[in-house]
N, C-alpha and C positions, 0 to 999 in steps of 0.2 A: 311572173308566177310567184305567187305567195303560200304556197299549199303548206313549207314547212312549216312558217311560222301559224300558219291554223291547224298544225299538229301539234305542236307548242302549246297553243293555246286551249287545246283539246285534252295535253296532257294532269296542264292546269287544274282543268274542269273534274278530272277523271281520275286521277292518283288521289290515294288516301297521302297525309302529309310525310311518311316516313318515304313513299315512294320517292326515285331519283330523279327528275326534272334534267331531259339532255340538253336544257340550254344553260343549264348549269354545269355542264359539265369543264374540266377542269382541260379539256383542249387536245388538242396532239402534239407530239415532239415538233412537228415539222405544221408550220402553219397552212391549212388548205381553206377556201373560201369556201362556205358551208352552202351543202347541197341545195336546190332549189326547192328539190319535191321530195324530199327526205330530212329524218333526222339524225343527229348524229350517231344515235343508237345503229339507227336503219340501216346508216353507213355501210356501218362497221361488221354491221350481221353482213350484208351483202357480198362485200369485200372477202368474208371467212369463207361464206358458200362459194365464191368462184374460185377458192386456192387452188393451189395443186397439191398441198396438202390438206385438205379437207378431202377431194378425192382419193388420196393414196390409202385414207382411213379403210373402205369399203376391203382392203385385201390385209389389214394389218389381225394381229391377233388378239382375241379378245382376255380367253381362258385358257381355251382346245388350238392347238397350233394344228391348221392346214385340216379341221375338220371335214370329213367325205359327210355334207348334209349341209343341205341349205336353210336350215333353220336355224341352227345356231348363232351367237351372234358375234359378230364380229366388232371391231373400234368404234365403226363408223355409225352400227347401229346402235352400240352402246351410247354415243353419242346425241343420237336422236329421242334416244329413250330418257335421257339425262334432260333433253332440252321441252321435250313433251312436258315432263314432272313437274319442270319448274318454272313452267310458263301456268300450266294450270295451276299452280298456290299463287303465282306474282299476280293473274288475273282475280282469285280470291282476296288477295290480302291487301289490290289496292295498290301493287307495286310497277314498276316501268318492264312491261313487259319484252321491248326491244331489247334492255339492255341486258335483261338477265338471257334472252336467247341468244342475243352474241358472243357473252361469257360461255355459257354452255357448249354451243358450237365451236368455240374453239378450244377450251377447254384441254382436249386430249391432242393437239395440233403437232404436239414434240413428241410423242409417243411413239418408242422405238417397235422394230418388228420381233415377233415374239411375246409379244405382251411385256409384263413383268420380268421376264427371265430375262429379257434383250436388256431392261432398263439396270438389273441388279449386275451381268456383267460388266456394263459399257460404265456405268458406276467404281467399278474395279480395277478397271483400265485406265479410264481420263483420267490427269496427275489431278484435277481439281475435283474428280467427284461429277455425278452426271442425276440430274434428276428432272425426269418428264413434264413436270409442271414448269419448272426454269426453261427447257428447252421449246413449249409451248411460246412461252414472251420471246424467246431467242428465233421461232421462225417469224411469229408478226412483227418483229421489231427489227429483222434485219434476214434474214435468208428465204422468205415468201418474197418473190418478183426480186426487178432491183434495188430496190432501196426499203423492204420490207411493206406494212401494209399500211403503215401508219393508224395506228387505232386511235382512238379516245383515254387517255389515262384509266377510265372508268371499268372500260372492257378488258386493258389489260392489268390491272392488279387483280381483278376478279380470274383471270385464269392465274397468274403466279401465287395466288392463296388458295386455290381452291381446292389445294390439300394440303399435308403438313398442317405446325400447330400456328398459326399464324391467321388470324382469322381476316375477309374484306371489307371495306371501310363501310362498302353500300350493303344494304335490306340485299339487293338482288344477287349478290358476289355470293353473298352469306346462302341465299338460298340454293343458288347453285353448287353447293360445296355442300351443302346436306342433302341434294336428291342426288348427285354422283353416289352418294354412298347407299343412297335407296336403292336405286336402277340396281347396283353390280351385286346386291346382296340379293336381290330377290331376279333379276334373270339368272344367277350363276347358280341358284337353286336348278331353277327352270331349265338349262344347261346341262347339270348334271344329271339332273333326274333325267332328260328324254336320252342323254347318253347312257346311262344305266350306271353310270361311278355311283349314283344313289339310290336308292328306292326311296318310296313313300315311308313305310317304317323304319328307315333310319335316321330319319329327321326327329327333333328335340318337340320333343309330346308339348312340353308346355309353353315353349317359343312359338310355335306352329298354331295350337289352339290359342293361342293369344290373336296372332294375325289373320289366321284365314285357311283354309286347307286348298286352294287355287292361288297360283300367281295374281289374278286379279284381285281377290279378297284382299290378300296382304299388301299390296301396292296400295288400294283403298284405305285400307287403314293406317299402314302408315302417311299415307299423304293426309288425310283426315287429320289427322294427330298432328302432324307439322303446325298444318293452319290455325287449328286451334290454339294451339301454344304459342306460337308467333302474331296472333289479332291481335294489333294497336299495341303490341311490343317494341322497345328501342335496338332488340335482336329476334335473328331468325334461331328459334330450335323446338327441337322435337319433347315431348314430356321427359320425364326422367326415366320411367318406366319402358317404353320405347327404349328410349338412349340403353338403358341396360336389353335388352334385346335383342337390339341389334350385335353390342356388342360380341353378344354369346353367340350370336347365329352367324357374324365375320368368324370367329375362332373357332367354331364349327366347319365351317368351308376351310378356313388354311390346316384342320388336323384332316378331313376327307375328301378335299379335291385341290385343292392348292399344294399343296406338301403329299409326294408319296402316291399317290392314285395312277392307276394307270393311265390316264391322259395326260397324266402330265410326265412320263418315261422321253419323252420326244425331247426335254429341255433340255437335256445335254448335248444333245447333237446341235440344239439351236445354239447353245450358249457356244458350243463350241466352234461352230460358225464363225460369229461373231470375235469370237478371241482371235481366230486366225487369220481373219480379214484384217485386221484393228495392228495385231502385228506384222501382219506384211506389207503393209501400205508405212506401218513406222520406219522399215528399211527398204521399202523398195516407192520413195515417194514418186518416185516419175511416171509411175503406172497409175497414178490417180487420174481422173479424169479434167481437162481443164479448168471447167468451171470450180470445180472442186482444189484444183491446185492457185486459183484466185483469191477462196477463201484460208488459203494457207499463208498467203502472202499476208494477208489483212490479222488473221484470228489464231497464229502459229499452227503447226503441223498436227497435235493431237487433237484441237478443239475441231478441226474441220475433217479430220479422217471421224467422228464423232458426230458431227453435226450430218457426212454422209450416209454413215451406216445407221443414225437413227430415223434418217427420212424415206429407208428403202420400206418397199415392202415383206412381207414374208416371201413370198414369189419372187419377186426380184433378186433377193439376196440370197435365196438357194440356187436359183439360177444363174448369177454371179460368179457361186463358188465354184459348181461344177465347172462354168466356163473358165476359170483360171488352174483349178488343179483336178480333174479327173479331166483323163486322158478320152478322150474321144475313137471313134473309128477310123483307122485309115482309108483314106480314098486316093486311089493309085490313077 
């Protein structure tokens, strides 16, 4: 069976020259004989979609912890939306369209429950500091399955850049690291708004008339404007224009829905979760669960009480607590 290498060949034919070619790419940690009917992009996407963290996404929080409403969005979908954006500029621009979806996809893979609040306590806590993009490479590289998932170098420096000021080496890393930041500016609008933390008139007159007065308009144009500005560039970015934009309209969302808003009144009781799990598993290690006290043996006691509480979901971990410290009913 020859199929991958006439996708190989196909990619040849098909990528503009900035695109990334997977038979160039630079390998896995651990050597695996390369698929028949796949490429190594292909792999890697496939691999991300069967995790058990890539499913755990669907229950983790996005903005709104434990939202009553099924439209809002959640990790899992943010993630979809992040892989959509940027397949459609990588299929404009010419780029390796596998590679930047497997970046994408797993992208948010280490991303604690809680959203942000989980990630800013557990940060406060680990002696070394804790951040979701590192803990992203830390489950493909070693706590997804037994011996982690083994990816492509390619796919995993594109999720450990693809925030922070550190930018990835490929067109497609780079591209996934500026539609993550499309997707959550323009659904956390969308988010707010249908929760009512916003109205329509409280949005920024000249930010807004710039992009579009629908979620769809402003996705279009900033996706528009990515491409444009990135054609037969030696980097991926947005005009400058845009770039300030956005930036007003992130510092918009953290003065009226991230900071302070009533949806987000709930993060103290998350965060506080969180702290008291993290210290009682530090004095009480024998109540951790096996598996978990394996990776204590391998990765010492904070990094895997860490690495557990970041892979729960918001559901599981409320329901954790209760089952360890609120008293239940007697049954006689």
């Amino acid at each position: 069976m020859r199929l991958r290498l006439e996708l190989e060949k196909l990619e040849e034919s098909q990528l503009l020259s900035p695109g990334f070619l997977s038979k160039n790419s630079r390998g896995r940690e651990q050597y695996e004989k390369p698929c028949d009917f796949r490429t190594a992009f292909q792999r890697d996407r496939d691999r991300i979609i069967h995790s058990k963290s890539f499913r755990r996404l669907k229950h983790k929080t996005q903005v709104f912890i434990a939202p009553e409403g099924d439209h809002y969005r959640t990790r899992l979908t943010h993630t979809l939306e992040v892989s959509q954006l940027a397949r459609t500029a990588a299929r404009a621009l010419g780029l390796n369209e596998d590679l930047t979806e497997a970046i994408a996809l797993g992208h948010d893979l280490g991303h604690t429950p809680f959203g942000h609040a989980g990630e800013e306590v557990l940060s406060s806590l680990v002696p070394e500091g804790f951040k979701h993009n590192e803990q992203s490479l830390r489950v493909v590289d070693y706590l997804e399955g037994e011996h982690g998932l083994n990816l492509t170098w390619e796919v995993r420096e594109g999720i450990l850049k693809h925030t922070g000021p550190d930018y990835p080496e490929t067109l497609e890393g780079q591209l996934v690291k500026i539609c993550d930041r499309i997707a959550y500016i323009n659904h956390d609008i969308d988010d707010a708004l249908r929760a009512g933390i916003l109205n329509p008139k409280q949005l920024p007159v000249e930010e807004i008339s710039f992009l579009g007065n629908t979620g769809s308009e402003r996705l279009n144009t900033m996706v528009r404007d990515l491409i444009e500005n990135s054609w037969n560039k030696p980097a991926i970015s947005v005009s400058p224009v845009l770039a300030e934009v956005m930036d007003k309209l992130r510092e918009f969302l953290f003065d009226n829905v991230y900071v302070g808003s009533a949806a987000k009144k709930e993060e103290q009781k998350a965060m506080f979760i969180i702290k008291h799990l993290y210290q009682f598993w530090e004095t009480t290690p024998e109540g951790l669960p096996h598996d978990i006290k394996l990776l204590k043996e391998k990765y010492g006691l904070e990094r895997a009480i860490s690495d557990y509480i970041a892979g729960m979901t918001d559901n599981y971990i409320i329901a954790l607590y209760k089952e360890l410290f609120i008293p239940g009913p007697w049954k006689g």
